[in-house]
N, C-alpha and C positions, 0 to 999 in steps of 0.2 A: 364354563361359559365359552362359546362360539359369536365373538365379538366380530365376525370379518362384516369389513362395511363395502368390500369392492368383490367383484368376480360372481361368479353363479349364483341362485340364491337355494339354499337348502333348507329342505321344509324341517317346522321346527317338530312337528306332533307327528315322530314315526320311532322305532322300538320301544323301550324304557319309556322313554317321554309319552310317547300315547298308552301305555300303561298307565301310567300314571294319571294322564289323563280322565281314563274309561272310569279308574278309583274316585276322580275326585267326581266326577259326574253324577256316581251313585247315592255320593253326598245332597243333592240337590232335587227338589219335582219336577224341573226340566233343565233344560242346556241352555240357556238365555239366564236362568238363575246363578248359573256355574260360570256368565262372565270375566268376572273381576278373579279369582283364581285360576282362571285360563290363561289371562293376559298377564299372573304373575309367574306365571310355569315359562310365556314366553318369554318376558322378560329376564328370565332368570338364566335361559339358554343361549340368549343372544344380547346381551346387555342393554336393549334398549326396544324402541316397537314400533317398528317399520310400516310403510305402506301394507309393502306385500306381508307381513306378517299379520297386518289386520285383515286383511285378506284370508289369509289362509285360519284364520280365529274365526271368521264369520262361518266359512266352507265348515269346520269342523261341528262348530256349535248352530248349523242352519240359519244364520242369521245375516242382515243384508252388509255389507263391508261401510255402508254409512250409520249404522246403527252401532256398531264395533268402533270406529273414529270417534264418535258422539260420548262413547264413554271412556275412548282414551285423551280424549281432548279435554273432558272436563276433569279428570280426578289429576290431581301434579304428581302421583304418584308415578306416574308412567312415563318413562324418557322418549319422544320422540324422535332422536339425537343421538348419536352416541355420545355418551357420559365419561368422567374419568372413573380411574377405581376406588376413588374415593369423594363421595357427592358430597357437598356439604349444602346445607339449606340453611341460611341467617333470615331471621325475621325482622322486617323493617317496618311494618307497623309505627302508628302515633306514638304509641307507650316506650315502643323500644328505641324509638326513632331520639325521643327524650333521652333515652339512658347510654345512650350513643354506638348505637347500632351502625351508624356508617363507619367510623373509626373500627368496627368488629370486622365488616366486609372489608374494606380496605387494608386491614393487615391479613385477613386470608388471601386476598388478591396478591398481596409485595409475596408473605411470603411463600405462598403457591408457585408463585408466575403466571396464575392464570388470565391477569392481563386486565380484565373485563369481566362481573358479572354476566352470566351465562356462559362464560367461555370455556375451555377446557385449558390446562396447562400443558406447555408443549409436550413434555415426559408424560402425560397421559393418566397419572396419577391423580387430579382434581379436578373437580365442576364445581364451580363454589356459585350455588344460587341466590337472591333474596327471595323471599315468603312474604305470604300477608301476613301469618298466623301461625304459630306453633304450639296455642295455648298453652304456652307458661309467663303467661303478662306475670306472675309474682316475682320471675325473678328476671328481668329483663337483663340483657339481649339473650336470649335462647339460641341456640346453634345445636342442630342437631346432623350429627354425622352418619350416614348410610357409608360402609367398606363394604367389597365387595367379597372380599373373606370374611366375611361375618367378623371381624375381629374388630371390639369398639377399646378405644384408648376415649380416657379424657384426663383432660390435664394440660398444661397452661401449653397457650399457641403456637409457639414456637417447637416444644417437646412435640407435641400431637403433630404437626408436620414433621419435623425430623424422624419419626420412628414409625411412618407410613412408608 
């Protein structure tokens, strides 16, 4: 992952990476169907998805750079931001909200540091979001954790932050 958020911007769909690309294209009846796998290949190279990197998603796949926005806007899948390396997403929901989902946010926040809901933590290690929905209302509060090494711990709050 090429995280730099200052200095020149380097395009993300060039060696390996558009390799990769032209493969997953093949997958699809057109390039407008291949969005959402595009936008993961970017995000996946640059930890999050920039102006210019919807830009440069529309150029590849012919598509208008407002019509690229439109569907990074709406799926939360997609960081607009740079994120920490460890995202965390709590659902605050009515159901969860009962089961006391603030108290869940609030100790990811203490003990993150990350301050605020949406914030990052200074060390750069966490983004602790709320959600509307992570459909697991059976067992409320649901907290589900994206790392950026693919590596998932779970296990009580405290451990799961100390061993990121």
């Amino acid at each position: 992952m090429t995280a730099s958020h200052t200095g020149s911007y380097e395009p993300v769909f060039v060696g390996t990476v558009m390799e990769e690309l032209q493969s997953v294209l093949q997958r699809y009846p057109n390039k407008q169907a291949a969005l959402l796998p595009t936008l993961w290949i970017a995000q996946r190279e640059h930890g999050w998805i920039s102006d210019r990197i919807m830009a440069e998603v529309a150029e590849v796949l012919g598509l208008t750079p407002a019509y690229v926005k439109g569907v990074v806007t709406f799926y939360t899948m997609y960081h607009q931001h740079p994120v920490g390396k460890n995202f965390v997403q709590i659902c605050t929901t009515s159901p969860c909200n009962i089961c006391g989902a603030e108290g869940v946010v609030k100790a990811f926040l203490e003990h993150t540091g990350a301050g605020d809901a949406g914030a990052t933590s200074p060390d750069g290690k966490w983004t602790i979001v709320e959600v509307e929905c992570l459909g697991a209302c059976g067992f409320a509060t649901p907290v589900l954790l994206s790392m950026i090494n693919d590596r998932a711990i779970i296990g009580h709050l405290t451990l799961i932050i100390g061993n990121s």
